[in-house]
DSSP file (Angstrom, degrees, kcal/mol; ACC not computed):
  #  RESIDUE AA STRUCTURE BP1 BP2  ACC     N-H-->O    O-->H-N    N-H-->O    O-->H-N    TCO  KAPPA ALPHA  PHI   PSI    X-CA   Y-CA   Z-CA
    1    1 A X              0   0    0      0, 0.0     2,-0.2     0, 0.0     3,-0.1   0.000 360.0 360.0 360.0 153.1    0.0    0.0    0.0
    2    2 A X     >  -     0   0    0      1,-0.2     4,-0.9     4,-0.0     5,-0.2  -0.634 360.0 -91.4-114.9 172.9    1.7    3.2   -0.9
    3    3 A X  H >> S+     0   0    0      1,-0.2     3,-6.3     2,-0.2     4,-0.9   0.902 120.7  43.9 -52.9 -94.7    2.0    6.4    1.6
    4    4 A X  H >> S+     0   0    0      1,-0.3     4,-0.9     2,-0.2     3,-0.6   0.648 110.0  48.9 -17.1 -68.6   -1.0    8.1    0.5
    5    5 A X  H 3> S+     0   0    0      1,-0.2     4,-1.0     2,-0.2    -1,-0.3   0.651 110.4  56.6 -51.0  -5.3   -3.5    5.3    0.2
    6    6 A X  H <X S+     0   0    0     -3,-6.3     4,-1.7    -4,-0.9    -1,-0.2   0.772 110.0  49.5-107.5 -48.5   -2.2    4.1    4.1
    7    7 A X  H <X S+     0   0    0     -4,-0.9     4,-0.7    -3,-0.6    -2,-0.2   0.469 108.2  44.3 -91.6   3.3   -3.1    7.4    5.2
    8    8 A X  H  X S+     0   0    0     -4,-0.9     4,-2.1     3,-0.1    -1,-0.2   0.530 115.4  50.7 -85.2 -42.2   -6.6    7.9    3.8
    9    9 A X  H  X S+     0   0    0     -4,-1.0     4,-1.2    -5,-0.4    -2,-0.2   0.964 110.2  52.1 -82.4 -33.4   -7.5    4.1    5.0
   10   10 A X  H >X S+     0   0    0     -4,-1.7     4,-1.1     1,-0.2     3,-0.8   0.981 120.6  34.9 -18.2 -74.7   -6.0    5.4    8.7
   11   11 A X  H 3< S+     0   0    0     -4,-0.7    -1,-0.2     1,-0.2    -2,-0.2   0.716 118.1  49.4 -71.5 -18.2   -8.5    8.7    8.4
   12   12 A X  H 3< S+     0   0    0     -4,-2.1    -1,-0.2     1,-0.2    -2,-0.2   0.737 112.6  44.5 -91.1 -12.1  -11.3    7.2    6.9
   13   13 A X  H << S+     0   0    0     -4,-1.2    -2,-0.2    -3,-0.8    -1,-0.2   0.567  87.5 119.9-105.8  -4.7  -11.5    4.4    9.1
   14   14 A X     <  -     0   0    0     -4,-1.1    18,-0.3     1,-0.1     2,-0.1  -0.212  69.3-110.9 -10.7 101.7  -11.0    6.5   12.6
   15   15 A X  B     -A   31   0A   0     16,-1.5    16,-1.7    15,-0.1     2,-0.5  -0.352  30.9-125.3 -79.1 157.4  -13.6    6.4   15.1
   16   16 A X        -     0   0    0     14,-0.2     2,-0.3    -2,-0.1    14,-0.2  -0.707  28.2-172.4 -88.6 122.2  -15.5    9.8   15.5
   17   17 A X        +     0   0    0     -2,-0.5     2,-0.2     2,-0.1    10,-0.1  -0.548  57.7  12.9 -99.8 153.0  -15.6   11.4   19.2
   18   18 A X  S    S-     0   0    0     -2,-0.3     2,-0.4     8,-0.1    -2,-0.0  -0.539  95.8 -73.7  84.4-136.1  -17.4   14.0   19.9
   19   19 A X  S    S+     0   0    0     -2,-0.2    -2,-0.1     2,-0.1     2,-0.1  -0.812  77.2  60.3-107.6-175.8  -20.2   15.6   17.4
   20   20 A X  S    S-     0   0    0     -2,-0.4     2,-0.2    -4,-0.1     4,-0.1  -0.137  89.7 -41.0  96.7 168.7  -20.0   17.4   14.5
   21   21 A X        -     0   0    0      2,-0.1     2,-0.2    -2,-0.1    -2,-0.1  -0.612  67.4-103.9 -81.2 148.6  -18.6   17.1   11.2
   22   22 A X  S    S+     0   0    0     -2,-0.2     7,-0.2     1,-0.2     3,-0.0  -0.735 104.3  50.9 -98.8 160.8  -15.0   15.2   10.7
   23   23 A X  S    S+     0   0    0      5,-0.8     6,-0.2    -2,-0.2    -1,-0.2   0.382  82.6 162.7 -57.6 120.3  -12.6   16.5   10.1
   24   24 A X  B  >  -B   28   0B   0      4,-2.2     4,-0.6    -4,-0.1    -1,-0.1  -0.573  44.2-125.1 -92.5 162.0  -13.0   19.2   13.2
   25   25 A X  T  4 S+     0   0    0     -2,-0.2    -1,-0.1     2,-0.1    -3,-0.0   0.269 109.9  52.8 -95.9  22.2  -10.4   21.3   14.8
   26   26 A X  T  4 S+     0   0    0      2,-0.1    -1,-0.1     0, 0.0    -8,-0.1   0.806 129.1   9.1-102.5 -43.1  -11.2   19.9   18.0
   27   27 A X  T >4 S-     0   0    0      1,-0.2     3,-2.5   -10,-0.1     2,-1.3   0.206  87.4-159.3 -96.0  -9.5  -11.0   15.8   17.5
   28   28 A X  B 3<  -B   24   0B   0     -4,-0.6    -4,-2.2     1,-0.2    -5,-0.8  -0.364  69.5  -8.6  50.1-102.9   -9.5   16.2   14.1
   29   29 A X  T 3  S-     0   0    0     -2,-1.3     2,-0.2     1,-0.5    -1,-0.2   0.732 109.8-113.4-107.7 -39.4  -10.2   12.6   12.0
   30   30 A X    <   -     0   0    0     -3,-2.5    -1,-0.5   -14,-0.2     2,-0.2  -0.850  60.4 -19.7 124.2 165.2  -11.5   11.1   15.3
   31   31 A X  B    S-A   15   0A   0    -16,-1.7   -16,-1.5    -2,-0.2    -4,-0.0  -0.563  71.4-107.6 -44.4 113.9   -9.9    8.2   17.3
   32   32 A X        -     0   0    0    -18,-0.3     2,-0.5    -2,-0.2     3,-0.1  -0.381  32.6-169.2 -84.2 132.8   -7.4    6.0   15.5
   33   33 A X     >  +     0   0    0    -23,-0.5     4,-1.8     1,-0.2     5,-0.1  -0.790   8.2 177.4-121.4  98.4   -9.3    2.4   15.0
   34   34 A X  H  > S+     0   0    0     -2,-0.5     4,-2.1     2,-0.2    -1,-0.2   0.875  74.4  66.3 -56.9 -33.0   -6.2    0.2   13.9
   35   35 A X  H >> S+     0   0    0      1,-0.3     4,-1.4     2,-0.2     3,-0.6   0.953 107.4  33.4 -18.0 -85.0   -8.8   -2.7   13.8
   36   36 A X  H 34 S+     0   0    0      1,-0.2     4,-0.5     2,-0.2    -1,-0.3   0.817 111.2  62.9 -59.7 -35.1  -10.7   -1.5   11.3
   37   37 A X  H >< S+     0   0    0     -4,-1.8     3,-0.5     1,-0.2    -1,-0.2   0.932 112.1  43.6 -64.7 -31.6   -7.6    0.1    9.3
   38   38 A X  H << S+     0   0    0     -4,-2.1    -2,-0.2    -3,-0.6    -1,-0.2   0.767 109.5  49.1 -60.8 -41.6   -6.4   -3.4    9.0
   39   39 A X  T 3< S-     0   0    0     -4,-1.4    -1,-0.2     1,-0.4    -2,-0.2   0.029 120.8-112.7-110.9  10.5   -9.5   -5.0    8.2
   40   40 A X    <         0   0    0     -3,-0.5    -1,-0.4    -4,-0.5    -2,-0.1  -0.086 360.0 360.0  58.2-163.2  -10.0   -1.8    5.1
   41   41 A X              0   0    0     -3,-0.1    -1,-0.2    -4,-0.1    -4,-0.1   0.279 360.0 360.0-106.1 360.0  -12.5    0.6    5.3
């Protein structure tokens, strides 16, 4: 998996804390869910 694609399945699979829309400047992406980054998106 090349840089880019490894960092879009990272953020896209993130869970989201807080409310609002992601990305925020408070939580950013959300919680990193390696689980799910592992398992794709």
């Amino acid at each position: 998996m090349a840089g880019p694609n490894l960092q879009d399945t990272i953020l896209t699979t993130a869970t989201p804390l807080g409310t609002g829309p992601y990305p925020n400047a408070t939580y950013g992406w959300g919680m990193v869910n390696a689980a799910a980054a592992v398992n794709g998106p």
